[in-house]
TIPABA-845154 format. One record per residue (C-alpha): x, z, y; residue in three letters; residue number from 1. Coordinates in steps of 0.05 Angstrom, whole numbers, plus 5000, padded with zeros to 4 digits. Example, Ala and Ser with C-alpha at 12.3 -4.5 7.8 and 13.67 -1.06 7.14 Angstrom:
+------+------+------+-----+-----+
:    X :    Z :    Y : res :   n :
+------+------+------+-----+-----+
: 5246 : 5156 : 4910 : Ala :   1 :
: 5273 : 5143 : 4979 : Ser :   2 :
+------+------+------+-----+-----+
END
This chain:
+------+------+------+-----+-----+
:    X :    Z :    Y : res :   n :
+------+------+------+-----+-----+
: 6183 : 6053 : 0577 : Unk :   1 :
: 6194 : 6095 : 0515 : Unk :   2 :
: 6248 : 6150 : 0511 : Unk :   3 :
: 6285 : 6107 : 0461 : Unk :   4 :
: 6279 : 6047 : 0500 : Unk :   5 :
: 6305 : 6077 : 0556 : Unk :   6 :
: 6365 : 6100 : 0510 : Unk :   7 :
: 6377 : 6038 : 0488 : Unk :   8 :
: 6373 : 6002 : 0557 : Unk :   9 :
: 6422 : 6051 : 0581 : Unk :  10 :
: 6478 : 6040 : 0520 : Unk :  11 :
: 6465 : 5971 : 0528 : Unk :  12 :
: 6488 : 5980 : 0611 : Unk :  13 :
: 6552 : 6029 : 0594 : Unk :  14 :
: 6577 : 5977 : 0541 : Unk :  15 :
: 6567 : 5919 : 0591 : Unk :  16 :
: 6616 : 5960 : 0650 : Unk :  17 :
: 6665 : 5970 : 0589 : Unk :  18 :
: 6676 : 5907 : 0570 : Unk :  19 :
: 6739 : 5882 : 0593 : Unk :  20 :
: 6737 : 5838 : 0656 : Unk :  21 :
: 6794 : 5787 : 0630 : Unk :  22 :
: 6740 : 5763 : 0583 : Unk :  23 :
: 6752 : 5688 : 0581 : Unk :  24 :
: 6678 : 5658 : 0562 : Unk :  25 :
: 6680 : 5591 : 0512 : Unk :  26 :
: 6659 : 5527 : 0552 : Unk :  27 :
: 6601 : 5494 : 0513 : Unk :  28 :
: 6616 : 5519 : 0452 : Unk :  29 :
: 6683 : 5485 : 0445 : Unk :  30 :
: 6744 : 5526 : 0405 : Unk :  31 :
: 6785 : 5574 : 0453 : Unk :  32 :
: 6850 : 5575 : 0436 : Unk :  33 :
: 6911 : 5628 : 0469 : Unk :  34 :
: 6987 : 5623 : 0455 : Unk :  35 :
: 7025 : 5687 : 0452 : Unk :  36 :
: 7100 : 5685 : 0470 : Unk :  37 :
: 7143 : 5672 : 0416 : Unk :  38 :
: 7202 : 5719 : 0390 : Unk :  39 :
: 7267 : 5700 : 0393 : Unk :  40 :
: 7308 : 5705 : 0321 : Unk :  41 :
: 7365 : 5664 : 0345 : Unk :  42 :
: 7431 : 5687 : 0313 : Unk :  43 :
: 7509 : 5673 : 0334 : Unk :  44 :
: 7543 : 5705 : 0397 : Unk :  45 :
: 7495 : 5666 : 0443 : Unk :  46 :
: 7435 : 5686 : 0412 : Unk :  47 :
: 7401 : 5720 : 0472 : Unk :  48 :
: 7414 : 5655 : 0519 : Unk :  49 :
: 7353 : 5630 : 0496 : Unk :  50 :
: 7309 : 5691 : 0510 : Unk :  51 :
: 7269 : 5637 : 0562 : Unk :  52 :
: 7249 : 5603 : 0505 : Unk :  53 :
: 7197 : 5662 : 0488 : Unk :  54 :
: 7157 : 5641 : 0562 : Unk :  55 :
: 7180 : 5570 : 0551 : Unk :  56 :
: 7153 : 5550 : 0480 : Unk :  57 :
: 7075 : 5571 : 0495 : Unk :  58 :
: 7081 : 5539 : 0562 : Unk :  59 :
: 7097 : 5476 : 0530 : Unk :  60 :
: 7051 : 5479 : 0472 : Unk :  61 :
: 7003 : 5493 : 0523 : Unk :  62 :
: 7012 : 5427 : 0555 : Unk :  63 :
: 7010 : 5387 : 0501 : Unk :  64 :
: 6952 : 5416 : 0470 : Unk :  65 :
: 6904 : 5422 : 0528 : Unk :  66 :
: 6910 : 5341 : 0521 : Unk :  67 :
: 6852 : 5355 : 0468 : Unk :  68 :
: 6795 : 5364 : 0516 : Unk :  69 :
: 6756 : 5376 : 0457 : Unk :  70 :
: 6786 : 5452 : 0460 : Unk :  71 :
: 6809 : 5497 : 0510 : Unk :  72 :
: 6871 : 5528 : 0517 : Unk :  73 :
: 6868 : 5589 : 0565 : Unk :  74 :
: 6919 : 5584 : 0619 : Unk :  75 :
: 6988 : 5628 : 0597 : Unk :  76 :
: 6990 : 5662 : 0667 : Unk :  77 :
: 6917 : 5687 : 0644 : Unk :  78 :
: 6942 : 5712 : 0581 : Unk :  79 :
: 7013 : 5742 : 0602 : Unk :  80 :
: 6960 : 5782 : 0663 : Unk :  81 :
: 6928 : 5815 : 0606 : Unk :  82 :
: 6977 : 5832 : 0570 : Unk :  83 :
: 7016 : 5862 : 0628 : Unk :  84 :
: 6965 : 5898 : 0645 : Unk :  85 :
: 6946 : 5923 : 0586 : Unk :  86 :
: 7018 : 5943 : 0557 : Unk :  87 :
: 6998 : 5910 : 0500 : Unk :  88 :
: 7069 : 5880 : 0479 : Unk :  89 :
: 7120 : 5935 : 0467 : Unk :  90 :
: 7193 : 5916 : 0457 : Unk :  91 :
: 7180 : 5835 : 0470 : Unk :  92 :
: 7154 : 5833 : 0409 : Unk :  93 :
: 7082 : 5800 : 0386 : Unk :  94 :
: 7057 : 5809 : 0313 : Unk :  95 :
: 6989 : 5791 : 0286 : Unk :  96 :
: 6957 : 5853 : 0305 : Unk :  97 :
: 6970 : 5845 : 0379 : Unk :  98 :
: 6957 : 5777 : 0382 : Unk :  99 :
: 6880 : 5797 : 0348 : Unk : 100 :
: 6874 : 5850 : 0403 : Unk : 101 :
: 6893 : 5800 : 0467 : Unk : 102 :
: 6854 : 5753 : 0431 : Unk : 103 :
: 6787 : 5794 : 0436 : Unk : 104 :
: 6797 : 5812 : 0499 : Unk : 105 :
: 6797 : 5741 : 0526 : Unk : 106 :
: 6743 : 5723 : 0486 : Unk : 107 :
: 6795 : 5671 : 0445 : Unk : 108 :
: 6769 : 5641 : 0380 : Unk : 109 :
: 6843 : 5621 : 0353 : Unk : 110 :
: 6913 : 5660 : 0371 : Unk : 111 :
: 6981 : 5626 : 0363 : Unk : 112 :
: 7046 : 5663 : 0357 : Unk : 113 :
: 7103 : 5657 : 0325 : Unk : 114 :
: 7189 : 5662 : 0329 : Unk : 115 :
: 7239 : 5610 : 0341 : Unk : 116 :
: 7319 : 5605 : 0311 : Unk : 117 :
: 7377 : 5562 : 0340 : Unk : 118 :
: 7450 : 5574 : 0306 : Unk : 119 :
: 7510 : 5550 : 0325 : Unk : 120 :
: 7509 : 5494 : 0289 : Unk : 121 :
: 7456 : 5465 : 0341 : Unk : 122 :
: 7394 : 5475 : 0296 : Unk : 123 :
: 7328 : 5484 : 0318 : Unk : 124 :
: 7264 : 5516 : 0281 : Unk : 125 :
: 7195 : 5535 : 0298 : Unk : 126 :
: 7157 : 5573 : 0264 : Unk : 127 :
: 7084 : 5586 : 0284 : Unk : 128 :
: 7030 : 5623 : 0257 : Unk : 129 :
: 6943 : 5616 : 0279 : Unk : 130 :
: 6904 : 5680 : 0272 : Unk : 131 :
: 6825 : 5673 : 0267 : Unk : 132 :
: 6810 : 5723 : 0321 : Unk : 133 :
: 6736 : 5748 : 0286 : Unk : 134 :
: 6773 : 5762 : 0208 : Unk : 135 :
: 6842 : 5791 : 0245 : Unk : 136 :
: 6872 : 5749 : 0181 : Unk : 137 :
: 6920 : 5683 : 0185 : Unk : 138 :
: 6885 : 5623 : 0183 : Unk : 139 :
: 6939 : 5577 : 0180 : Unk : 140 :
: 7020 : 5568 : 0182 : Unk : 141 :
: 7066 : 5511 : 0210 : Unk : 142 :
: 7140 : 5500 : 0215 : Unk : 143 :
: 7188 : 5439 : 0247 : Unk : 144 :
: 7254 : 5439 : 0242 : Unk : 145 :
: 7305 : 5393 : 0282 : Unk : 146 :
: 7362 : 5396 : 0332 : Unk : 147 :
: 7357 : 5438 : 0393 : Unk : 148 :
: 7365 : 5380 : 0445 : Unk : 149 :
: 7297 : 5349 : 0399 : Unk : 150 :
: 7257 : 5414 : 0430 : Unk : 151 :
: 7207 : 5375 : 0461 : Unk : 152 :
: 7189 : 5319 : 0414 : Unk : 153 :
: 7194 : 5394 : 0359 : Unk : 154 :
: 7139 : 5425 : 0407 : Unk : 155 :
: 7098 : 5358 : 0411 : Unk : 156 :
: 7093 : 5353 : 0330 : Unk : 157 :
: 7078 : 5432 : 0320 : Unk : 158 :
: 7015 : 5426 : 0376 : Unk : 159 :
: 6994 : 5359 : 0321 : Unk : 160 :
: 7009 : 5399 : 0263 : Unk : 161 :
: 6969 : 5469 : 0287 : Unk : 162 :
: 6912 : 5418 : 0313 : Unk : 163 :
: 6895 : 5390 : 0251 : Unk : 164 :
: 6928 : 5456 : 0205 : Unk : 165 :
: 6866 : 5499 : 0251 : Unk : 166 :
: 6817 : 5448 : 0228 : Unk : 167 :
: 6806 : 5434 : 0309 : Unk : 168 :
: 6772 : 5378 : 0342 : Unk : 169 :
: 6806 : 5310 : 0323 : Unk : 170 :
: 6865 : 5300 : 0387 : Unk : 171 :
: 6859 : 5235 : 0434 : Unk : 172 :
: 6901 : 5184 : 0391 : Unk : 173 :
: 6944 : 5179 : 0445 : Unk : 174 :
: 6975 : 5240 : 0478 : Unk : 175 :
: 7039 : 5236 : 0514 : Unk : 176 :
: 7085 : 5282 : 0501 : Unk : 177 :
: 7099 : 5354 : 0546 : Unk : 178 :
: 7180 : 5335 : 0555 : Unk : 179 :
: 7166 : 5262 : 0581 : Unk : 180 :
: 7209 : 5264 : 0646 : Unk : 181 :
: 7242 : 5220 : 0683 : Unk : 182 :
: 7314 : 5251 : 0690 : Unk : 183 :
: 7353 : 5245 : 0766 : Unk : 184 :
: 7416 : 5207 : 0713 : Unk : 185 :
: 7366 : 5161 : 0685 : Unk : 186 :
: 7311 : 5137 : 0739 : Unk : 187 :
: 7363 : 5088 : 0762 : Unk : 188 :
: 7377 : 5051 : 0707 : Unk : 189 :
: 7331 : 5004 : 0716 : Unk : 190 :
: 7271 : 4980 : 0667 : Unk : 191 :
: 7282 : 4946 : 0606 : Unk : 192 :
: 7237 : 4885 : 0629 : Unk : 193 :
: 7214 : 4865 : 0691 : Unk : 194 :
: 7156 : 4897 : 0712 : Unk : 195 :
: 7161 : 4950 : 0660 : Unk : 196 :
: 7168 : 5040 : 0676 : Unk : 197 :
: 7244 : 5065 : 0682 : Unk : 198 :
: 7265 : 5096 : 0613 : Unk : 199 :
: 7245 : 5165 : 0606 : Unk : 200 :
: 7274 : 5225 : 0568 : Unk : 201 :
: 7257 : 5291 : 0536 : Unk : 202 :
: 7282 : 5353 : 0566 : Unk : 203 :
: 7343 : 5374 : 0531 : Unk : 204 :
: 7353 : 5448 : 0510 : Unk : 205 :
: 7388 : 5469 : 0570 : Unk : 206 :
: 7333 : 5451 : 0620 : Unk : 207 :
: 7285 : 5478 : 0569 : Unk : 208 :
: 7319 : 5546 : 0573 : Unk : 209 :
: 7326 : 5543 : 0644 : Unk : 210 :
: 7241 : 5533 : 0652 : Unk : 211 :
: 7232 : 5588 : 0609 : Unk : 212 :
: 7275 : 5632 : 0643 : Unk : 213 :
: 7245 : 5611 : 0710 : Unk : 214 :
: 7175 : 5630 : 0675 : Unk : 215 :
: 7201 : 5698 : 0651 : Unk : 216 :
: 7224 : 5707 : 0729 : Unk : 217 :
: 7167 : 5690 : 0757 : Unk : 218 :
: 7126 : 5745 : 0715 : Unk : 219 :
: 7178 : 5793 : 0736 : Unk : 220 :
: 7159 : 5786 : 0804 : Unk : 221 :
: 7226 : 5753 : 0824 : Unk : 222 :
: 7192 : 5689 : 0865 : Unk : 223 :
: 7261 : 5675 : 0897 : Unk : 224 :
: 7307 : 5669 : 0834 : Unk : 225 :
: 7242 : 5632 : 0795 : Unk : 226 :
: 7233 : 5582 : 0858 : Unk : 227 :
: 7315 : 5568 : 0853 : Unk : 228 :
: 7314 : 5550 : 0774 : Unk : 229 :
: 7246 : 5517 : 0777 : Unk : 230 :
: 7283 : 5475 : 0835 : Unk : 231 :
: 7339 : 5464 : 0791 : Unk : 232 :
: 7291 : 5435 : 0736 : Unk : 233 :
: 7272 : 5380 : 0777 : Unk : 234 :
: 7336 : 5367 : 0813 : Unk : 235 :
: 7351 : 5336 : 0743 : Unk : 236 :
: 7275 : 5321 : 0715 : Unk : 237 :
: 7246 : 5312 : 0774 : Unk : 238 :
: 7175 : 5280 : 0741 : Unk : 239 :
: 7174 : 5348 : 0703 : Unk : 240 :
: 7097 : 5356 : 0727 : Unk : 241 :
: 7097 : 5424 : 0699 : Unk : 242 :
: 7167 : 5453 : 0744 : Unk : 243 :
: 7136 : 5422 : 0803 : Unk : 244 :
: 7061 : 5457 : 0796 : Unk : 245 :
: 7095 : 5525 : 0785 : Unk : 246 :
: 7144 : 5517 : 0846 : Unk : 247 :
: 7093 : 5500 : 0884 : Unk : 248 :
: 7041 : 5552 : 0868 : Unk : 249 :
: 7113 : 5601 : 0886 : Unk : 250 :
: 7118 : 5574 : 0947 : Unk : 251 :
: 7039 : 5573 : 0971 : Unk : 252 :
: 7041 : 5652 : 0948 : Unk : 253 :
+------+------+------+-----+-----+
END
């Protein structure tokens, strides 16, 4: 082997041991797609009660779009590591840049962040922007408005509107949506016909802050309090799929 071939070899080894081992490899070439927390620009007295929502809002976007198994949507407890360890978010807050950085560094195609606003008026708004991870530069912006109890059916039609906005693969025609739940009030009501499922319902702000919260807890290292609010979840929503995965991955820990 020539002296420059050796060179080469060896620059070729160094860069391999630097590159980061949270890398996050694409699955047969489908698009990888990671979802930043979202900043909170409530306003009113009781703005900072829905601080969960920052953890909640790219869990449930999550959800819904990992439906499309033509994509694949890295895990937010994989993308909340990273950024942990990496001190990458400063002050709670994500902006383009740092979503470009994370995004390299788990080998993500697409990056979603973005902010969300209540008032007191009972308003709700999303706002979400993609970043294409290889230009750094926005590749495309979405917004739903509603009321804040309509937080889940709001999250359901951004993850539609970002799918086809990011020019992804087509979503299954039928996709059920993240807040579907069967709430403790409503599971005995009955069915509508014979034969037919119990009515179901969409988690309602409240319980949607409380999640988030129990998220934020949870990556805080408090297992106890997170355990006791995921718990609370499903006292109400006890089908909440989601609340009952987390509690139990708490209590197997």
């Amino acid at each position: 082997m020539t002296r420059i071939a050796r060179f080469v070899s060896l620059a070729a080894a160094v860069v391999g041991l630097a590159a980061p081992v949270t890398v996050v490899h694409a699955q047969a070439g489908k698009p990888t797609v990671a979802i930043m927390s979202f900043n909170n620009g409530s306003f009113g007295k009781d703005a900072k009660d829905y601080d969960g929502l920052s953890k909640g809002i790219p869990d449930f976007l999550i959800t819904d779009m990992s439906g499309n198994t033509a994509i694949r949507v890295i895990e937010r407890d994989q993308v909340q590591k990273l950024v942990d360890e990496q001190k990458l978010v400063t002050g709670g807050q994500v902006d383009k840049e740092t979503a470009v950085k994370v995004g390299k560094l788990l080998g993500a195609q697409h990056m979603i962040f973005g902010v969300y606003m209540t008032d007191p008026k009972g308003n709700f708004r999303i706002d979400a922007r993609a970043v294409n991870v290889e230009t750094g530069e926005i590749e495309h912006v979405e917004r739903v408005d509603d009321k804040a109890d309509n937080i889940m059916s709001s999250v359901g039609t951004l993850a539609s509107k970002l799918n086809t906005g990011m020019k992804l693969p087509a979503r299954p025609a039928a996709l059920r949506r993240v807040g579907d739940a069967t709430p403790a009030a409503t599971a005995v009501t009955g069915a509508t016909q014979a034969g037919s499922p119990a009515p179901t319902a969409k988690l309602p702000m409240r319980v949607a802050v409380m999640y988030g919260k129990a998220l934020d807890m949870k990556d805080h290292g408090n297992k106890a309090g997170a355990v006791e609010l995921f718990g609370a979840v499903l006292k109400e929503f006890p089908d909440y799929g989601p609340a009952r995965a987390e509690q139990a991955k708490l209590k197997g820990s």
